[in-house]
C-alpha positions as CSV (number, residue, x, y, z in Angstrom):
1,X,33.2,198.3,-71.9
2,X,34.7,201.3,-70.3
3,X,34.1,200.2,-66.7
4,X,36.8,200.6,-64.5
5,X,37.9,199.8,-60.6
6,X,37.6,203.8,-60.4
7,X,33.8,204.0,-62.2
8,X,32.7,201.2,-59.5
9,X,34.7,202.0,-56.4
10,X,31.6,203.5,-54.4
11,X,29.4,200.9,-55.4
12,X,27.7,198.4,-53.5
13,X,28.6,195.0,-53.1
14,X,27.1,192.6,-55.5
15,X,24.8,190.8,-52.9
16,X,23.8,194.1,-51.4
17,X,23.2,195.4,-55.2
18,X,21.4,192.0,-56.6
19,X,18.5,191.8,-54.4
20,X,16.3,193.1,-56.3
21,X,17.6,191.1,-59.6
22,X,16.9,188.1,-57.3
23,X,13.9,189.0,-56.7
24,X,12.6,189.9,-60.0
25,X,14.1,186.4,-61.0
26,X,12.1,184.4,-58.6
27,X,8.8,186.0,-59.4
28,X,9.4,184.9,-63.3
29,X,9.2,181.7,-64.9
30,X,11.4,182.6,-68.3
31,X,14.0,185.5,-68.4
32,X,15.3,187.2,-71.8
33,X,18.6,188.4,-72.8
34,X,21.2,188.7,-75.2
35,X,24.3,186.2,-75.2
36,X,23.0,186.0,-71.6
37,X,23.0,181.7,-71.8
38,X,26.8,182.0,-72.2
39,X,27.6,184.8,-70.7
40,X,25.4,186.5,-68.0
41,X,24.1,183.4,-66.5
42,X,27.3,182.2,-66.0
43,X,28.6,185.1,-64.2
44,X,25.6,185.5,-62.2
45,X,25.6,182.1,-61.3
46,X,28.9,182.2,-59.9
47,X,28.1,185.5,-58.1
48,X,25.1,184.3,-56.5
49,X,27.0,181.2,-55.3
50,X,30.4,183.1,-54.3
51,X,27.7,185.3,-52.1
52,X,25.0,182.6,-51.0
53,X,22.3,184.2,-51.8
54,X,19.1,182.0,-51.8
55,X,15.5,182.4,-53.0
56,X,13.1,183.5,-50.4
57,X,10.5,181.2,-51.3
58,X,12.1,177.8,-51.3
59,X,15.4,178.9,-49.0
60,X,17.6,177.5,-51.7
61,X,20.3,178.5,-53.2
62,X,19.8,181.1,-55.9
63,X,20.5,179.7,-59.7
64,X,19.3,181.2,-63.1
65,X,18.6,178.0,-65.0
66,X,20.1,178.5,-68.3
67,X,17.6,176.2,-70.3
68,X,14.8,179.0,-68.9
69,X,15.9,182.1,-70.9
70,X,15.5,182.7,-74.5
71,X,18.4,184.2,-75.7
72,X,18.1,185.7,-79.6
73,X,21.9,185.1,-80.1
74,X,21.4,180.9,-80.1
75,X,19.0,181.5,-82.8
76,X,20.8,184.6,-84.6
77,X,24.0,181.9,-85.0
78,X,21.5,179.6,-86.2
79,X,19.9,181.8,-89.0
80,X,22.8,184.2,-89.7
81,X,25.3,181.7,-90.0
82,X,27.7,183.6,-92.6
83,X,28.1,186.2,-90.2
84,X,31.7,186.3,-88.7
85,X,30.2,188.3,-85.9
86,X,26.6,188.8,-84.2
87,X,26.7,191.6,-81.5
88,X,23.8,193.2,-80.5
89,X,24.4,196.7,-82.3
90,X,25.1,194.5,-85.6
91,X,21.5,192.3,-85.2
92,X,19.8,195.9,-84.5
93,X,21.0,197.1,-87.5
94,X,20.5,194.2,-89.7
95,X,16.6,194.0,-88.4
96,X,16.1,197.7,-88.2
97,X,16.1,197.7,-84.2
98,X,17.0,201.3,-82.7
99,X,18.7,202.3,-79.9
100,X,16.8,204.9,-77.8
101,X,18.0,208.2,-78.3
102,X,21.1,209.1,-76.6
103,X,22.3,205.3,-75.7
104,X,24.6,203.0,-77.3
105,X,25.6,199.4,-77.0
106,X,26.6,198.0,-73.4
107,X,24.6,200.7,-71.6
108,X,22.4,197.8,-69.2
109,X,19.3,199.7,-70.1
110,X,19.7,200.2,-73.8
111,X,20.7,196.9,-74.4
112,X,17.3,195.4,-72.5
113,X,15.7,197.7,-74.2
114,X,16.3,196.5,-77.8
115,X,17.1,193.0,-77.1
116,X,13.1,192.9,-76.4
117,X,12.3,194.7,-79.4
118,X,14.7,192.6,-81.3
119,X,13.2,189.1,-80.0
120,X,9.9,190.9,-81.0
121,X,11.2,191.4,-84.5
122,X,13.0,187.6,-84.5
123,X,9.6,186.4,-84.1
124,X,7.5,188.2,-86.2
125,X,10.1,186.8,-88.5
126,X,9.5,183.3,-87.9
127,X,13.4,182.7,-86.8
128,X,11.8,182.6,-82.9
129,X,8.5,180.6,-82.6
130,X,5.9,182.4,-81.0
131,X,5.5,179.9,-78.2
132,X,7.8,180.4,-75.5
133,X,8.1,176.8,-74.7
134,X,9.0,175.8,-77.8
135,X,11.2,179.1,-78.6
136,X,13.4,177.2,-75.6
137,X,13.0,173.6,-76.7
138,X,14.4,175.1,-80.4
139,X,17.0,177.5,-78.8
140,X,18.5,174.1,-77.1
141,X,18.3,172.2,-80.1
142,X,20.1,174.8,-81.9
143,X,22.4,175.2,-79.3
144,X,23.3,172.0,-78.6
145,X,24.2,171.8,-82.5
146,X,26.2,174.8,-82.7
147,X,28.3,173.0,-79.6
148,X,28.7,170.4,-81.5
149,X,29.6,171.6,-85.3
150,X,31.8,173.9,-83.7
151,X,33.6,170.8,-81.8
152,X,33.8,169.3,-85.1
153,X,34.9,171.7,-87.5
154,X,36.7,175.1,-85.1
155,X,36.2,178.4,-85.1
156,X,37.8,179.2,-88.5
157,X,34.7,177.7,-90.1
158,X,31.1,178.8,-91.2
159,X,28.3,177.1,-92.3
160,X,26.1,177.7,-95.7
161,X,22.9,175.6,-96.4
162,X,23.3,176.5,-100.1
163,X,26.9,175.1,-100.7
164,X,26.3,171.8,-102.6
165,X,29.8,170.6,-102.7
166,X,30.5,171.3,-99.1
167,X,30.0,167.9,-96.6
168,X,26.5,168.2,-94.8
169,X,25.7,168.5,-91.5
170,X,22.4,167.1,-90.3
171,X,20.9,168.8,-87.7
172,X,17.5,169.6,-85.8
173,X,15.9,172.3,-87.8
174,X,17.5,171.5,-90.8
175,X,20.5,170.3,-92.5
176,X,23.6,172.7,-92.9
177,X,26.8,172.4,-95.2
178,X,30.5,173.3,-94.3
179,X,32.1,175.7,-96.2
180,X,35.7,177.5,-95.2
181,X,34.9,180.8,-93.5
182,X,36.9,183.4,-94.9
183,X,36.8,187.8,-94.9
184,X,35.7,187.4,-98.6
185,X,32.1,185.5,-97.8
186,X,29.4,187.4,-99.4
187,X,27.8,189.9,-96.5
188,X,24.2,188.8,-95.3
189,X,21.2,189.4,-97.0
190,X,19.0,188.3,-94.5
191,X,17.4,184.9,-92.5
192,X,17.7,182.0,-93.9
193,X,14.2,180.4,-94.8
């Protein structure tokens, strides 16, 4: 993303520099961010433990709980499921989310900035509930199916609800059909109902 040893060579330290992220997480019970459950938690996490940092309030060791952020991706593989590819400038596009003037994609500020305006178009959608209890309970049903179609059947394959001839897959929210993923798939022409 353009960052280099040279672009963070006066920087601080990651414990010195996440203080305040720490703190922010402590004081909140559910956090929001894009690919963060497989991405930025995991790097976090391992930061936090490489550094032992700790809460203040409980003394113990810092952790972002993965199952306590909702994270639109989980739900965009859900929905847009004939998409080869689901990166945050692409979902802002398809559901007419802006960048601010003068940004782009992987600037930290930018990206927050739409992936709340994006979760706030996913849900007036219907593809989030409105509930952020059960947005999360949904985002690990979801999640945990993607895991497992995609331990099934690989990366080379997509999945279409309206293929009849394709083998279905049952699933939590509802049931999904295999179909070969190929450059040729018709583009997306928006959620799935």
């Amino acid at each position: 993303h353009g960052i280099t040893f040279e672009t963070v060579a006066n920087e601080l330290l990651f414990q010195a520099a996440a203080q305040p992220l720490v703190d922010a997480l402590e004081a909140c019970d559910v956090c929001c961010g894009y690919n963060a459950v497989a991405f930025d938690v995991e790097v976090l996490n391992g930061e936090f433990k490489t550094s032992k940092m700790t809460w203040k309030m409980s003394r113990k060791e810092t952790r972002i709980d993965p199952r306590r952020v909702l994270d639109p991706v989980i739900h965009l593989r859900w929905v847009c499921r004939n998409r080869p590819s689901r990166t945050l400038g692409e979902m802002c596009a398809e559901f007419d989310v802006a960048f601010p003037a003068g940004s782009a994609p992987h600037q930290a500020q930018a990206d927050a900035h739409v992936t709340g305006r994006l979760l706030y178009r996913l849900i007036e959608r219907g593809i989030i509930p409105d509930d952020v209890e059960v947005a999360l309970v949904v985002q690990e049903e979801r999640r945990l199916l993607l895991e497992s179609e995609q331990a099934e059947y690989g990366y080379s394959l997509y999945y279409d609800r309206a293929e009849p001839e394709a083998p279905t897959v049952t699933g939590a929210a509802s049931p999904a059909t295999v179909i070969p993923w190929t450059r040729s798939a018709p583009p997306h022409t928006g959620p799935s109902p």
